[in-house]
MDAnalysis code that builds the backbone (N, CA, C; Angstrom):
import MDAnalysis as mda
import numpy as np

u = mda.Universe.empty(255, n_residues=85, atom_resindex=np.repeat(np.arange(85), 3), trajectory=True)
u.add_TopologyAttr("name", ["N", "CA", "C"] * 85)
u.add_TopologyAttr("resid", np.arange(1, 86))
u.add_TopologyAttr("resname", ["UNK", "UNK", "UNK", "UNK", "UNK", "UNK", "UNK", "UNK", "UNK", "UNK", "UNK", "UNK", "UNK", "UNK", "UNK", "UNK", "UNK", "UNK", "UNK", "UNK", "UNK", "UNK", "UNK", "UNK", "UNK", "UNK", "UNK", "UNK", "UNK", "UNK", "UNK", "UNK", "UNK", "UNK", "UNK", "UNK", "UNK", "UNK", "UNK", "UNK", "UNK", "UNK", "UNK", "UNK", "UNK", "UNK", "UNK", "UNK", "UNK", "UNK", "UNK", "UNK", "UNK", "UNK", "UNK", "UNK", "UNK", "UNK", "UNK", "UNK", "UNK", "UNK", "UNK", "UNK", "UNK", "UNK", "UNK", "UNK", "UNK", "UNK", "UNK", "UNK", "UNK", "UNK", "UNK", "UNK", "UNK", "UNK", "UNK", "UNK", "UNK", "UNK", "UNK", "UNK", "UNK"])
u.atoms.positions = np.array([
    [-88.429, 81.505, -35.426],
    [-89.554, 81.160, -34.592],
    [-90.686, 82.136, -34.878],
    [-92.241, 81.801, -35.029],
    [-93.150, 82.372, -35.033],
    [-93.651, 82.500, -33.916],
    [-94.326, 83.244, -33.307],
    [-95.320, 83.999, -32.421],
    [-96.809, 84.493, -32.823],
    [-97.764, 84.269, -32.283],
    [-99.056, 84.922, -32.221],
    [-99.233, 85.113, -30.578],
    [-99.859, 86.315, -30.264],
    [-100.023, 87.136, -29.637],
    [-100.884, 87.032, -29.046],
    [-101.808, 87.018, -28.147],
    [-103.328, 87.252, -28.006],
    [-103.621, 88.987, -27.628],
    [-104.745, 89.116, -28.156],
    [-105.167, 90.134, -28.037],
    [-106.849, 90.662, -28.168],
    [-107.124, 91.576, -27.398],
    [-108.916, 91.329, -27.424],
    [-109.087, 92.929, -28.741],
    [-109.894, 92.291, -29.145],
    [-110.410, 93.239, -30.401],
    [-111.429, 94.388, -29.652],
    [-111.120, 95.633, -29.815],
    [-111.681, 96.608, -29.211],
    [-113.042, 97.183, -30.182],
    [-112.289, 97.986, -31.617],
    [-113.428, 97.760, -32.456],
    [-113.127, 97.405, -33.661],
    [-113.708, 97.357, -34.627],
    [-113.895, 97.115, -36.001],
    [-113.669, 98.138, -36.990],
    [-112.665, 98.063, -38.366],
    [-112.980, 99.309, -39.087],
    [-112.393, 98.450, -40.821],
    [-114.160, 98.244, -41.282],
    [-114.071, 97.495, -41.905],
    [-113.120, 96.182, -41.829],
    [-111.694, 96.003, -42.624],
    [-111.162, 94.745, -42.520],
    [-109.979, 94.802, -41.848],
    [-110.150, 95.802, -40.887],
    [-109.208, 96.135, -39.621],
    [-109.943, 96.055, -38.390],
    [-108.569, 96.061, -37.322],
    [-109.019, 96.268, -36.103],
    [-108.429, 96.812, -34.713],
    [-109.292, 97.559, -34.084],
    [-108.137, 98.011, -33.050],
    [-108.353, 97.269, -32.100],
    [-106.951, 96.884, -31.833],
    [-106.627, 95.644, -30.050],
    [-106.215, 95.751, -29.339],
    [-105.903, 95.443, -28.160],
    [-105.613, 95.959, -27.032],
    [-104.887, 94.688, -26.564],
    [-103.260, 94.464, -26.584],
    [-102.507, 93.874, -26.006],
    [-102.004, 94.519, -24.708],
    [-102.569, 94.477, -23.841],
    [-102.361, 94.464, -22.541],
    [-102.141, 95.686, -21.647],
    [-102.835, 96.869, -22.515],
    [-102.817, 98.141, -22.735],
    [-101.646, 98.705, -24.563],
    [-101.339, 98.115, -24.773],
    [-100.673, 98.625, -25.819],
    [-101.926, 98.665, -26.960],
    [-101.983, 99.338, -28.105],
    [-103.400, 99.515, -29.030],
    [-102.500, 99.056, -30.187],
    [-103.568, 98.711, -30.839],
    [-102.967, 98.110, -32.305],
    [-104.046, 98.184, -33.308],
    [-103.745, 98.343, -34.674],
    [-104.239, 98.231, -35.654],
    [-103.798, 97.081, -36.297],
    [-105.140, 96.296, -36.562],
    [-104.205, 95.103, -37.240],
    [-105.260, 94.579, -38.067],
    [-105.460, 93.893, -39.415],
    [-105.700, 93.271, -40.159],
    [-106.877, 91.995, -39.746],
    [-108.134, 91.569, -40.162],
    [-109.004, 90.537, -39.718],
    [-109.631, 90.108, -40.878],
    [-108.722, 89.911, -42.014],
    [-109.341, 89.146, -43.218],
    [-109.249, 87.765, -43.506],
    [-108.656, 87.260, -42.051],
    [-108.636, 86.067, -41.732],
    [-109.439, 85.514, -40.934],
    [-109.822, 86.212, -40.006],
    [-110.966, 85.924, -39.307],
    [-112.626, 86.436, -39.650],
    [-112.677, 86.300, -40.433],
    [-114.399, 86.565, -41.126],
    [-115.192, 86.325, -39.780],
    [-116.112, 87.507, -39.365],
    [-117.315, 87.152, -38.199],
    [-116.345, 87.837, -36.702],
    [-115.401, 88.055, -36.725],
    [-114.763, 88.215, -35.674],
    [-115.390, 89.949, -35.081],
    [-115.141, 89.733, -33.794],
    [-116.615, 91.238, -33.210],
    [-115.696, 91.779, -31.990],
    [-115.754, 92.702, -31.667],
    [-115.797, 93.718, -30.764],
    [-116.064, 92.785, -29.403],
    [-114.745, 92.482, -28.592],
    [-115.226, 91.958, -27.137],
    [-114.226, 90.222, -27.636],
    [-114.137, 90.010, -29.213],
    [-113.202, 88.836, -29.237],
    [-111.929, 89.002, -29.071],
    [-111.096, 88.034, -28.329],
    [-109.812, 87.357, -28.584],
    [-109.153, 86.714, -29.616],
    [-108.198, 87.441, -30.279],
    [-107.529, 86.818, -31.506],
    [-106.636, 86.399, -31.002],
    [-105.513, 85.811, -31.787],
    [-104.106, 85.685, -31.892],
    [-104.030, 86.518, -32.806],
    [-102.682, 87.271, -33.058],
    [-102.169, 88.228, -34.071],
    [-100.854, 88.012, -34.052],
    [-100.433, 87.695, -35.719],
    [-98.991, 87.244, -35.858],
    [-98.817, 88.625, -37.004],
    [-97.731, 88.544, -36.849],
    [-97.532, 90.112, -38.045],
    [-98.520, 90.634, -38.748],
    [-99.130, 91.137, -37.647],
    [-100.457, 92.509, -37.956],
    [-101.811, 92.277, -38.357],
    [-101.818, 90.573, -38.476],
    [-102.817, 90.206, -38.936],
    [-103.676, 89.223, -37.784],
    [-105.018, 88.753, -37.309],
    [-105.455, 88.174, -36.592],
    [-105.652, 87.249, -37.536],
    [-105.042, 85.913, -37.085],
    [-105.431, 84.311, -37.388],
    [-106.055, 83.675, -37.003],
    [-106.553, 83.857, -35.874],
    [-107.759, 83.112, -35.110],
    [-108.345, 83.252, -34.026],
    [-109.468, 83.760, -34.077],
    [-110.015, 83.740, -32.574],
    [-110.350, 82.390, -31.982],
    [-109.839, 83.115, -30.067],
    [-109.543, 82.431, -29.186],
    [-110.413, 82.480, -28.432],
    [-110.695, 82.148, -27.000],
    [-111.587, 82.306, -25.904],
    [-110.352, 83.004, -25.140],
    [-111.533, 83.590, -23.924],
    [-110.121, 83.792, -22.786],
    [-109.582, 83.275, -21.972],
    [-109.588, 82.046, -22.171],
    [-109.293, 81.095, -20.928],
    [-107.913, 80.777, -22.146],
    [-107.805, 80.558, -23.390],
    [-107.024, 80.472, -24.755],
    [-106.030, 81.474, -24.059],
    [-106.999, 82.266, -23.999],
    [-105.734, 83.462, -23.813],
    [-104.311, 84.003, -22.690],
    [-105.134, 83.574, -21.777],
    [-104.977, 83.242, -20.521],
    [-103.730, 82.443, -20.375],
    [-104.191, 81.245, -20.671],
    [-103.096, 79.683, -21.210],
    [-101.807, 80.356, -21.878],
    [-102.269, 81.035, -23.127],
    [-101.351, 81.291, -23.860],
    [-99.511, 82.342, -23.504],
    [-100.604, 83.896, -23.116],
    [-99.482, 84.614, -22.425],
    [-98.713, 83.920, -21.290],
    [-99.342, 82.957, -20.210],
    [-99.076, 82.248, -19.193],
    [-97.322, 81.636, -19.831],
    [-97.879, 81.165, -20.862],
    [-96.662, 80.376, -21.575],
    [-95.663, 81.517, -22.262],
    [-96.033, 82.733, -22.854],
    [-95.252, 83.098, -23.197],
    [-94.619, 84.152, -22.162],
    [-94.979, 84.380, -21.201],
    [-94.330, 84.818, -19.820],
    [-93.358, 83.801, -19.275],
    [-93.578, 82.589, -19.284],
    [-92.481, 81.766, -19.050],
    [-91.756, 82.037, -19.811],
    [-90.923, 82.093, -20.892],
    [-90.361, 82.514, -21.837],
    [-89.691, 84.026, -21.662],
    [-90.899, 84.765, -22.000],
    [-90.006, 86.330, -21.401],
    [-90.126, 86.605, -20.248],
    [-90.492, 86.589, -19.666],
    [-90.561, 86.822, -18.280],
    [-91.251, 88.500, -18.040],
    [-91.363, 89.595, -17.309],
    [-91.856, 90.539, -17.174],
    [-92.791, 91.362, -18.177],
    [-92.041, 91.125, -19.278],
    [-91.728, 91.838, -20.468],
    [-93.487, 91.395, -21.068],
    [-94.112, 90.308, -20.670],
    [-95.292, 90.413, -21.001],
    [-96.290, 91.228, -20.111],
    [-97.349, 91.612, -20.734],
    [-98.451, 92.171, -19.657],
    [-99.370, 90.508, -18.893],
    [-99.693, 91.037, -17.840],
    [-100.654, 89.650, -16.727],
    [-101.676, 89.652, -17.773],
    [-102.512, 89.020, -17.322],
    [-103.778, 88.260, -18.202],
    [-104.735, 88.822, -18.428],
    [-105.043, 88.805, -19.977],
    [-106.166, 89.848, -20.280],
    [-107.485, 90.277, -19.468],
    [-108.087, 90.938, -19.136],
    [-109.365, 91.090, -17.909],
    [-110.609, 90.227, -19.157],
    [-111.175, 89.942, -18.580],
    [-112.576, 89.556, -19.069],
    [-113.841, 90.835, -19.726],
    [-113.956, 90.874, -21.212],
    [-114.641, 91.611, -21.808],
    [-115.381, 92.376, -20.893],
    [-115.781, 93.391, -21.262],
    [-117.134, 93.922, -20.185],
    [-117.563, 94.874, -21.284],
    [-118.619, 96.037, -20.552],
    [-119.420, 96.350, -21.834],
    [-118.882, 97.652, -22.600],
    [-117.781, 98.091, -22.321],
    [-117.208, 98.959, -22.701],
    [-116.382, 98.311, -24.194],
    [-116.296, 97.295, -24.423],
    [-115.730, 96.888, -25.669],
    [-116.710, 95.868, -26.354],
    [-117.854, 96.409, -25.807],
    [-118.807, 95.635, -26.718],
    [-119.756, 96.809, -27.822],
])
């Protein structure tokens, strides 16, 4: 089974990026997402972001994968503000 993740992109470093799954930080890969910015929602499947999402995407998404694991996910991403812009 595959998984993508959601996660909001904090900043940019060149064709990386640091994200923020639900307080956890990540470095991960955005040479898939060309244009993707500081304040977006990806999905991230093994280290790499495949597509940005909205947060309502996002929202939807963990929702579902909390059904599934249950605790073990973090609640729903907060809504950008200007600290990750």
């Amino acid at each position: 089974m595959c998984l993508a993740v959601p996660a909001l992109v904090e900043e940019l470093d060149g064709a990386f990026a640091r994200v923020d799954f639900g307080g956890v930080h990540r470095r991960i890969g955005t040479a898939l997402v060309p244009g993707v910015q500081p304040g977006d929602y990806v999905l991230v499947h093994a280290g790499m972001a495949i597509e940005t999402i909205d947060l309502e995407e996002a929202q939807r998404t963990l929702a579902l994968i909390r059904e599934v694991f249950g605790d073990a996910v973090p609640e729903d991403p907060p809504p950008p503000d200007a600290s990750h812009e």
